[in-house]
N, C-alpha and C positions, 0 to 999 in steps of 0.2 A: 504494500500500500504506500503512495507516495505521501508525502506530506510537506507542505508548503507554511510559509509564513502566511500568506491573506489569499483571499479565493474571493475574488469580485464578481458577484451575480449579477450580468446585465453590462450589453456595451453599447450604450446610448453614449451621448455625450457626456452624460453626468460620470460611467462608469470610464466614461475612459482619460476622461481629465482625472479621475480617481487613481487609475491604475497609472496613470502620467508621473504623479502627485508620489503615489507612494514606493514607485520603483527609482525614482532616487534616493529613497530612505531604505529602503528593504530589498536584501534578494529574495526570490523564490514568491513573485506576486504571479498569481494567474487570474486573468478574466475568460469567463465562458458567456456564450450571447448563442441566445436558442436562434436567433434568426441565421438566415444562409450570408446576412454582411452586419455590420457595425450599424451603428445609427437608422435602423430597420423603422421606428417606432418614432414617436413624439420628437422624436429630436431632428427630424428633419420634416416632417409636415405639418411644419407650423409656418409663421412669416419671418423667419430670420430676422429678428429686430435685437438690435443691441439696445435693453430697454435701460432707461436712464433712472431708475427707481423712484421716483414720484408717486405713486400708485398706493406702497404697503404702509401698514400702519407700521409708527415712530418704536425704534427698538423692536420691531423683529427680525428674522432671521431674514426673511426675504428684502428687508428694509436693506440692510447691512450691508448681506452678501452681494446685492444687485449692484447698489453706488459703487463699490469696489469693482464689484465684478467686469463693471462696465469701463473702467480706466484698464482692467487689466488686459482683456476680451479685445480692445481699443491697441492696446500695444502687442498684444503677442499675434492679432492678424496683419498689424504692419512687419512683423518683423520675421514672419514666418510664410508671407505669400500667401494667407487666406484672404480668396477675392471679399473684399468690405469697402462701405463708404462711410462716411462721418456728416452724413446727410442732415441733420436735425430732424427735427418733431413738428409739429403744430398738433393741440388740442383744442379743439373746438368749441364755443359757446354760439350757436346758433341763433339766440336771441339773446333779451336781453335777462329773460327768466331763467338762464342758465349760465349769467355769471356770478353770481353765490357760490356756485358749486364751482366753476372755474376758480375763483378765488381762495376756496377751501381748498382745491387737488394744490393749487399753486403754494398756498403756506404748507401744506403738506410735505409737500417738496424739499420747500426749504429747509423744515427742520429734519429731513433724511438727510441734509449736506447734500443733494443736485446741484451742481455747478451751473453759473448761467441762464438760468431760467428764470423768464418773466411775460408778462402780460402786455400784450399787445392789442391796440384797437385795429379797426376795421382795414385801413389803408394798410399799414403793414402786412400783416396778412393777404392784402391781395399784390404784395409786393413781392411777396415770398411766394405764393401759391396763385397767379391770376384767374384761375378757374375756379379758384371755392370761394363761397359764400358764408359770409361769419361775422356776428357783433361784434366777438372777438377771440383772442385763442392766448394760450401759452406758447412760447416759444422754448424747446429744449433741445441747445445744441449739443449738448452731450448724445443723444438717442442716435442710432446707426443702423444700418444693417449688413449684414453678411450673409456667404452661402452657407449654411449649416453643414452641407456633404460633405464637403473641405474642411472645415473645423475640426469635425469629427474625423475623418479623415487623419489631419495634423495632431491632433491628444493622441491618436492610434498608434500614429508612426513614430512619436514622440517616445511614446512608453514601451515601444518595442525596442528601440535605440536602448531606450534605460533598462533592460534587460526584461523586462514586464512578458509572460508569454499571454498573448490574446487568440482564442478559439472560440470559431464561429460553426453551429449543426452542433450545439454544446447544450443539454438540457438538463438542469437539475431536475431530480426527482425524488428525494430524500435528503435532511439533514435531519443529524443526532448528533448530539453535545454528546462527549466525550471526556476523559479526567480533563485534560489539557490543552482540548482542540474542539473541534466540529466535524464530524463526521461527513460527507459529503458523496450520494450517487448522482453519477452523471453520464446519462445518455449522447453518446458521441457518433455524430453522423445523420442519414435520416432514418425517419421513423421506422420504415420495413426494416431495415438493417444496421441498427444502431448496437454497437458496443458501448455495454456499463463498466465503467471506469470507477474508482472512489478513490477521493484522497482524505486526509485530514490537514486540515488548517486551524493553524492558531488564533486566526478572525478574520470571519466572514462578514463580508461587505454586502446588505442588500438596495443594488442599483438596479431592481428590476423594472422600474416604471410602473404601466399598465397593472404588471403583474406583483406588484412588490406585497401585496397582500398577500397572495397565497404562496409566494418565499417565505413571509413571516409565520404562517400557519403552517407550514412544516416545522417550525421550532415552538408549537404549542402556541403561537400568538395570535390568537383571532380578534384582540382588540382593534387591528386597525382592515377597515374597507379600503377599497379604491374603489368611486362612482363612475364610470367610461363618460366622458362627455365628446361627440363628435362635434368638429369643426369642417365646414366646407368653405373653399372661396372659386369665386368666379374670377377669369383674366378677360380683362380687358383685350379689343383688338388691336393689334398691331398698332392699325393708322390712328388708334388713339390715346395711346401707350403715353404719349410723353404730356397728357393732360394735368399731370403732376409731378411734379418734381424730383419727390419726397416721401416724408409718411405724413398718412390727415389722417387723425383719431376726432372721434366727436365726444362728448363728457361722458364719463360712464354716470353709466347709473345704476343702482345701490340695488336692483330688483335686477338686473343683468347677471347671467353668468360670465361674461366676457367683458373684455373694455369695449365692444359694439363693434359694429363693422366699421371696420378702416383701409383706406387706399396706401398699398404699399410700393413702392417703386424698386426693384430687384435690382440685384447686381449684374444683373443680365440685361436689365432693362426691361421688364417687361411691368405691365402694372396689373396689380391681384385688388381684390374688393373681397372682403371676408376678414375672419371666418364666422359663418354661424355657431349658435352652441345647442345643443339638445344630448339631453342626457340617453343612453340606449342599455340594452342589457348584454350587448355581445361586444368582448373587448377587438375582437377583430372586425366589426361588421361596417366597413367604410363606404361603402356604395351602395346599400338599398335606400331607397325611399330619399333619393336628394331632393333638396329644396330647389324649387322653383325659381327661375331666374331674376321674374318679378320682384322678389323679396330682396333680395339684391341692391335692386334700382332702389325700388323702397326706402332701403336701410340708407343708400348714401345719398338720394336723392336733393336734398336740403344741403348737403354740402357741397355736391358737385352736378348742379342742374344739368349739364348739357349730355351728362351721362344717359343711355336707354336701353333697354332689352335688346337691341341689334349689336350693342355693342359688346356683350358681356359671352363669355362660352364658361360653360362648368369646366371646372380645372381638379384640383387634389382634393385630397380631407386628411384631418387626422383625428386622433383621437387625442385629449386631456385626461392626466388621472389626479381625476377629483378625489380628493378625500370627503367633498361633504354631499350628503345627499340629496336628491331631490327635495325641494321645501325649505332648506334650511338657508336662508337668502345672506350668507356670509363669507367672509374671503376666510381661509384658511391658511396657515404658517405654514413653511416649511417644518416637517420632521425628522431631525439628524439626531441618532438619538442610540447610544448602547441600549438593547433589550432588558427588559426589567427583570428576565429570569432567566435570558442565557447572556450572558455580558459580552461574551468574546465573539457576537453579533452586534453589528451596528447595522440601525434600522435606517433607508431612507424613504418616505411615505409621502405622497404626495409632491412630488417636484414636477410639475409641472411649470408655468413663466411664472416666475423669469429663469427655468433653469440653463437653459441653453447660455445667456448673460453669468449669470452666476456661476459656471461649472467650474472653473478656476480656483473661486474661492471655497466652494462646496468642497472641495479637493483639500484645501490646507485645512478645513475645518472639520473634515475624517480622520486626514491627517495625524491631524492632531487628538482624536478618540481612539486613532488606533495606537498612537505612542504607548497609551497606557493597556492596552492589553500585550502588544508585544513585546515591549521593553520588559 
């Protein structure tokens, strides 16, 4: 039976700025990812936004990790060739009954430390964006985006460099604590003909996303859910691609699962409208029942008139792992967190965005939980 220092479940971007993270501190890291490539999952069918932390409440995790995350995300895609821009934001107040809440997101802001940001009237805004319509908006030039594929991509390559081994057709199926370690089966290959493997490790990492519930419910923990929430966005065509700049967000709202449909402009160029949110019961189930194009127009309509149903074609989806349930109309923390009754498990629950932003820091702040089990 082999046996490893840390055994990372999950190679989304969280798991692999993880295993980045900890293969310069430890020999004998392995990350396993059920999917047939890295970054399979939520870490790439989202909008690639380097989000600027404005959004989470003061002193949480997501508060924290994001403001950093975003300076560091900022410099390790300049410095490593992941395609990114440094585009800015606008948040939207579309009247004038929606700058209270503009003004609340914006001291928000402030007090997370966001560099930069402030409130703009109407003329600015159509200075920066000349096709949308707005009483007024915040402006955050911290906010960016990038290609997610690449990133993920770059933690991968990174952490194979730093000795880290990553394996993909890798599926846990059992863990059991152990005097000293975690016990670990793991289906390798595909399903018809997959060889079980086991090793033991001294601490296991759970980065499974989607599925990080039922990783924990193999070590007796059924206290934490994940609720699948699917997102879809429609792209924009071509000949109207360059209607925006940037990124337009319009004010969230508190009864929203999402910050609302927003126009995203790619590294590629292209411009996306989405994502929708609805919650579903099958963490795979990306394509039935899509929303109607209409709804779309709808959502941005007020921001970006000239927009119409000729213009828009259904593009991606992804899926969100909600930790809260249907009804429960509240944002939710990140969960980083040694297990209350296996320790030499570190839980990650619910990392959803701003994970992609934050994976950096998410990394030194496992990091640092796994110091004390492995040292």
């Amino acid at each position: 039976m082999d046996r490893v220092n840390v055994l990372i479940i999950g190679g989304g971007v969280v798991g692999c700025a993880v295993a980045r993270e900890l293969a310069a501190r430890w020999k004998d890291v392995f990350l396993v990812e059920a999917a047939t490539y890295l970054g399979a999952g939520q870490s790439t069918r989202n909008s690639g936004v380097i989000h600027s932390g404005i959004y989470y409440t003061p002193g949480s995790l997501k508060a924290r990790l994001c403001v950093r995350g975003n300076r560091l995300v900022h410099e390790f895609c300049e410095a490593h060739g992941v395609p990114h821009r440094a585009c800015g934001k606008l948040i939207i107040a579309a009247n004038q009954a929606e700058l209270p809440a503009l003004e609340a997101l914006c001291e928000n802001g402030r007090t997370n430390g966001v560099p930069g940001l402030r409130i703009i009237d109407r003329a600015r805004t159509h200075t920066l964006e000349p096709h949308i319509e707005a009483f007024a908006a915040i402006e955050l030039p911290t906010t960016g985006i990038l290609n997610a594929e690449e990133l993920v991509k770059a933690y991968a390559r990174h952490a194979a460099e730093r000795g880290a081994n990553l394996l993909t057709r890798a599926r846990v199926t059992a863990l059991e604590p152990a005097a000293d370690a975690i016990r670990a089966r793991i289906a390798i290959g595909e399903a018809a003909s997959a060889q079980e493997e086991t090793i033991e490790a001294r601490c296991v990492i759970n980065c499974a996303g989607l599925f990080a519930d039922e990783i924990a419910a193999m070590l007796g923990n059924r206290r934490y859910r994940i609720y699948p929430v699917r997102g879809e966005y429609c792209e924009v065509v071509r000949e109207k691609a360059d209607l925006i700049h940037a990124l337009v967000y319009p004010v969230p709202h508190q009864m929203s699962l999402t910050l609302g449909l927003h126009l995203t402009r790619t590294t590629a160029g292209a411009l996306w409208v989405g994502p929708t949110a609805e919650y579903i019961t099958d963490k795979k189930d990306y394509e039935r029942n899509r929303h109607p194009i209409a709804e779309f127009v709808e959502g941005v309509k007020s921001m970006l008139p000239e927009i119409t149903a000729a213009d828009l074609r259904l593009a991606h989806t992804g899926i969100r792992a909600k930790p809260v349930p249907p009804g429960e109309n509240r944002v939710a923390d990140f969960i980083i967190t040694p297990d209350e009754n296996v320790p030499r498990a570190i839980q990650l629950i619910g990392i959803e965005s701003p994970g992609l932003t934050s994976a950096l820091t998410i990394a030194d702040y496992v990091a640092s939980l796994a110091a004390d089990v492995i040292s």
